[in-house]
C-alpha positions in Angstrom: -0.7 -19.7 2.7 -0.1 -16.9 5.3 -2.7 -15.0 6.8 -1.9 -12.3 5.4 -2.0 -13.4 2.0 -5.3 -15.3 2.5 -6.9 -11.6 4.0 -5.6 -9.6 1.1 -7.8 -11.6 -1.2 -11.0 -11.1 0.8 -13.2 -8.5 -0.6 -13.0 -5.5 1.2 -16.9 -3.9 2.1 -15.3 -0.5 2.9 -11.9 0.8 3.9 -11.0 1.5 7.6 -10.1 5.4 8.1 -7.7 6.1 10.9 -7.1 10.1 12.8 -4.2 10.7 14.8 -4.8 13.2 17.3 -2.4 15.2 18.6 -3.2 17.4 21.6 -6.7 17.4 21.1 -7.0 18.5 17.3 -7.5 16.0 14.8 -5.2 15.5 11.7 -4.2 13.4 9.3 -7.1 11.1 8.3 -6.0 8.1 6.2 -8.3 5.4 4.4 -6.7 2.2 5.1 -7.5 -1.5 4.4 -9.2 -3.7 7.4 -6.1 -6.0 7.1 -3.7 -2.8 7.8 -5.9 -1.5 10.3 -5.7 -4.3 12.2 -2.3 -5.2 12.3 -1.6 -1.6 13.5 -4.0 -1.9 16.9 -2.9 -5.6 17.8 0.6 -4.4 17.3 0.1 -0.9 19.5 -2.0 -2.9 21.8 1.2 -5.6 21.4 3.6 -2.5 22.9 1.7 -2.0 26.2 -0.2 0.9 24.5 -3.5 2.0 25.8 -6.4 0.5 23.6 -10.1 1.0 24.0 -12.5 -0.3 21.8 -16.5 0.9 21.4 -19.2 -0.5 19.3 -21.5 2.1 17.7 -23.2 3.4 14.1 -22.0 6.1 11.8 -23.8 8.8 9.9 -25.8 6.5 7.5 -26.9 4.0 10.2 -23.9 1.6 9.7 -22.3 -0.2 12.5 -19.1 0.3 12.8 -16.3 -0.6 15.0 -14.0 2.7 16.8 -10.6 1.7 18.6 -9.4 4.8 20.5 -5.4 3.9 20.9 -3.7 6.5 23.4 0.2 6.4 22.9 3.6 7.8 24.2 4.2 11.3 22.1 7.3 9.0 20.3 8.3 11.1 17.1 6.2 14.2 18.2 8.2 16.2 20.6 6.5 19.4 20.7 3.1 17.8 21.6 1.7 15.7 25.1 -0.8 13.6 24.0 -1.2 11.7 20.7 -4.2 8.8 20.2 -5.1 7.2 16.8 -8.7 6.5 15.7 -9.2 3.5 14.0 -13.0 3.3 12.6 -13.9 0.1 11.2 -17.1 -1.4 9.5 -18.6 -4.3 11.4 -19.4 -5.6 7.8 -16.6 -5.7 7.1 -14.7 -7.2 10.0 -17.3 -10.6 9.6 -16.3 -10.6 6.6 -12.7 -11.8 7.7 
């Protein structure tokens, strides 16, 4: 059984929400699953990409998990600096 497979099946606690920002504005939030989430930080932080990760709560008291991933503009000509945002629920995460 693959790992993937095997983390498909686990209950999810809450879906992962990731922002790109592009410039400095925000856009584009997207719910994703922890097991997407995941494979898309270890594979930016895979292509030398700048990743920061910080440990803090949300609005309802909730720990939850931020990754702050600063990339190359790539597709996005017209713009100079584009991060993601990957939030993720602690709870989640043990969970895996």
């Amino acid at each position: 059984m693959s790992i993937a497979t095997r983390s498909k099946r686990l209950p999810v606690v809450r879906d992962c929400r990731r922002t790109v920002i592009l410039d400095g504005r925000p856009c584009s939030p997207r719910r994703l699953s922890v097991w997407q989430a995941r494979n898309d930080v270890r594979g930016q932080r895979r292509n030398g990409e700048s990743v920061h990760t910080y440990r803090t709560t949300d609005r309802d008291g909730a720990e939850v998990l931020v990754a702050y991933v600063r990339t190359a503009p790539g597709p996005w000509h017209t713009v100079d600096h584009v991060a993601f945002v990957y939030e993720f629920p602690v709870e989640a995460l043990l969970g895996l």
